[in-house]
C-alpha atoms as one frame of an Amber mdcrd trajectory, in Angstrom:
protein
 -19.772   0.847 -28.226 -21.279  -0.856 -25.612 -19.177  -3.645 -26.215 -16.120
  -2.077 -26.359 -16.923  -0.491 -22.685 -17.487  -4.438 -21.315 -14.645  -5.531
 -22.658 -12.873  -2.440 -20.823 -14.214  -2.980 -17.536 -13.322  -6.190 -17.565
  -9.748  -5.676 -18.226  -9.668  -3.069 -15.936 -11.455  -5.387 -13.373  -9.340
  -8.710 -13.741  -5.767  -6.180 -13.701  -7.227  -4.621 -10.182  -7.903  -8.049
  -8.771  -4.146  -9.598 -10.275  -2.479  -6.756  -8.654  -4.238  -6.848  -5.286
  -4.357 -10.320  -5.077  -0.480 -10.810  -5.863   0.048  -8.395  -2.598  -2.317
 -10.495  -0.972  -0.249 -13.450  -1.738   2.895 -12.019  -0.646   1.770 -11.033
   2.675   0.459 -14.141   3.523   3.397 -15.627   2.621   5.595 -12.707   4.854
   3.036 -13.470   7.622   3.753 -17.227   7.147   7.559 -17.174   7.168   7.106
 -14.510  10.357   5.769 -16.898  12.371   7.847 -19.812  11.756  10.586 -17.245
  12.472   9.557 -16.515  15.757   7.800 -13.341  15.786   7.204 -10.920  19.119
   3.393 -10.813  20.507   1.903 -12.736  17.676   1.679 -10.518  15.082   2.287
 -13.212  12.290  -1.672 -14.200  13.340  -2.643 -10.242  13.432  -1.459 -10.298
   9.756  -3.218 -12.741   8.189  -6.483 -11.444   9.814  -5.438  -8.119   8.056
  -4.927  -9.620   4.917  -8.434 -11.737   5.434 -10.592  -8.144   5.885  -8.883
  -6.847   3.135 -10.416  -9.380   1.309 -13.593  -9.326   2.655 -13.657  -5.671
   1.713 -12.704  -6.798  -1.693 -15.439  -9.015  -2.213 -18.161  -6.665  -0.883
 -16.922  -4.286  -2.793 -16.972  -6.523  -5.882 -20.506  -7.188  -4.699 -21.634
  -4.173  -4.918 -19.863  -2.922  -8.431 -22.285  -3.178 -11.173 -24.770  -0.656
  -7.996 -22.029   1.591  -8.036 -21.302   1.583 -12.139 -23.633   4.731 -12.289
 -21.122   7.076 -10.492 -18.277   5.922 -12.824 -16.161   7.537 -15.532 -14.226
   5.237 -17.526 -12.503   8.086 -20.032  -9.469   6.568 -21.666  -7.211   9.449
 -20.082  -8.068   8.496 -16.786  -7.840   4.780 -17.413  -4.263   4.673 -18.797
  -2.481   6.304 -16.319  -5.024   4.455 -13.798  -3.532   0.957 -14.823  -0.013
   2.493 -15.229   0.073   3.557 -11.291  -1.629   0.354 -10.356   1.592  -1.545
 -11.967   4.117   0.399 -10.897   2.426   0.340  -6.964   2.069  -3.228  -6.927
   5.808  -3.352  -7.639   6.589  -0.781  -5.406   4.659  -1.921  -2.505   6.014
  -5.622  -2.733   9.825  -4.268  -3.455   9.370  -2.707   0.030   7.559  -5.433
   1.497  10.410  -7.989   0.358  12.862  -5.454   1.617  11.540  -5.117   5.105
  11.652  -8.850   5.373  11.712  -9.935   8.917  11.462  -6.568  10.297   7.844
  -6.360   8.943   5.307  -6.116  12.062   1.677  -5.952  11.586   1.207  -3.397
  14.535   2.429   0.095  14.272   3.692   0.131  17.686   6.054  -3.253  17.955
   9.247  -3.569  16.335  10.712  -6.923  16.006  13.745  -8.651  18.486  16.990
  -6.666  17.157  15.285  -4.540  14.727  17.539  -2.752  12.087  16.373   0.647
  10.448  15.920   0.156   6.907  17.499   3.008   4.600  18.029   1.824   1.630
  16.352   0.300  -1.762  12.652   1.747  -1.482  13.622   3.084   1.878  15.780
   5.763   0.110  12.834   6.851  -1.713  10.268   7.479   1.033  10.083   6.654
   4.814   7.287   4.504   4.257   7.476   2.987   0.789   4.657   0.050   1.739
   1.671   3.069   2.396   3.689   4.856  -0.287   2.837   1.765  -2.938  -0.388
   0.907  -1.282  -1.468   4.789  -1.623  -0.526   4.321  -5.013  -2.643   1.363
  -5.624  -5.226   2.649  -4.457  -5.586   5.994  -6.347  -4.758   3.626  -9.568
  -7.606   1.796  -8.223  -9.774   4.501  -8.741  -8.704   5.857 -11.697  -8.934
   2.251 -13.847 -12.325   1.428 -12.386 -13.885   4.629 -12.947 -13.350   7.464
 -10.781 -16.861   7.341  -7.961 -16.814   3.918  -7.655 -13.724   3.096  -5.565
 -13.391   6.490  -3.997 -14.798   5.156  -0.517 -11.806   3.035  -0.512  -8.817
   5.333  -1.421 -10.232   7.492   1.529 -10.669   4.551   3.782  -7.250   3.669
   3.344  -5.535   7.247   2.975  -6.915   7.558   6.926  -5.716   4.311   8.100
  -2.286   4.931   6.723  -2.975   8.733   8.455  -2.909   6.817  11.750  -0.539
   4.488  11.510   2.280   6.797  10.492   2.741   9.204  13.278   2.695   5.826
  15.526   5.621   4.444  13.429   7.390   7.457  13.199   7.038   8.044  17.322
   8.576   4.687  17.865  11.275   4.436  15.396  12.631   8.277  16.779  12.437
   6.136  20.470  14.357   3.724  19.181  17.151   4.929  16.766  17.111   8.804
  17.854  19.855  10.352  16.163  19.964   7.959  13.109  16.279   8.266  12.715
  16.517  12.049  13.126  19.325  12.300  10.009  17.105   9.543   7.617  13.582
  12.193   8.119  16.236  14.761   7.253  16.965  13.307   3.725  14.087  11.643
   2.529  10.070  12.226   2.522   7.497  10.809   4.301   5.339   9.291   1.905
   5.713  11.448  -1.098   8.709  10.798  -3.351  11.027  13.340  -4.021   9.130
  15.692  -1.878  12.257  16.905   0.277  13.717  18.121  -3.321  11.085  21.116
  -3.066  11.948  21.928   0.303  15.714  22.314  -0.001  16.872  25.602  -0.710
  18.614  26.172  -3.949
């Protein structure tokens, strides 16, 4: 039995750090290309000392793991569909981040030299697909590693992405009013398939 649980944690431990690591990898490479593009205010730098803390975080939180293992439940019902939204985030959130392409900018309030609103691919789906994926992650975080011991970070992130958004949202209605106005008409937020519920029938 006891076994079995190792062998489960440790799955669920090297999937978490392949699918956090890959976005890792693909925003230092974003960051990378950004700045040989010839980004505005240095933000290609500000990125890659984003993607360093979240790595930081990652290790302290590996650190501190086996301290935490007490508060965990590692149920097979929460595990499964744990690992399934961790998958299908990590796709999600690097579909959108590949999408964005050039027009990625690691501060909420700077767009990049002739900016162009992105509508389509994971765009159509929510406004912001990356915090939609990295949400996502997150909460499949949780679930595969036992629900207790990652919970500090789901709500550490859920409030950073609470921040950021209304900045976003404030500076892409400034700059594309009326097209931005008719793209928040049609599609959510964050949540997928949210504006469905609101429509009247």
């Amino acid at each position: 039995m006891r076994l079995a649980e190792e062998h489960h944690e440790l799955m669920a431990e090297i999937a978490t750090s392949a699918c956090w690591g890959l976005v890792v990898v693909v925003w230092i490479a974003g960051a990378l290309a950004g700045g040989r593009s010839g980004r505005r205010q240095g933000s290609g730098n500000g990125a890659i000392w984003r993607v360093v803390t979240v790595v930081v975080a990652g290790a302290l939180y590996r650190a501190g793991r086996h301290d935490l293992h007490r508060l965990a439940d590692h149920a097979s019902w929460i595990e499964i569909p744990g690992l399934v939204l961790l998958l299908a985030s990590t796709g999600f959130t690097i579909w959108a981040r590949i999408r964005l392409g050039r027009m990625w900018s690691a501060s909420p309030d700077t767009l990049q030299e002739s900016h162009e609103l992105r509508t389509d691919g994971p765009y159509a789906v929510t406004r912001h697909p990356i915090y939609t994926g990295l949400l996502g992650m997150l909460a499949g975080t949780v679930l595969l590693n036992g629900i207790g011991v990652s919970l500090v970070f789901l709500a550490v992130g859920a409030a950073a992405i609470a921040m950021r958004i209304p900045i976003e949202e404030r500076l892409m209605t400034m700059t594309f009013p009326e097209q931005y106005r008719r793209y928040r008409e049609r599609v959510p937020r964050i949540v997928p398939g949210l504006q469905l519920l609101r429509r009247p029938h």
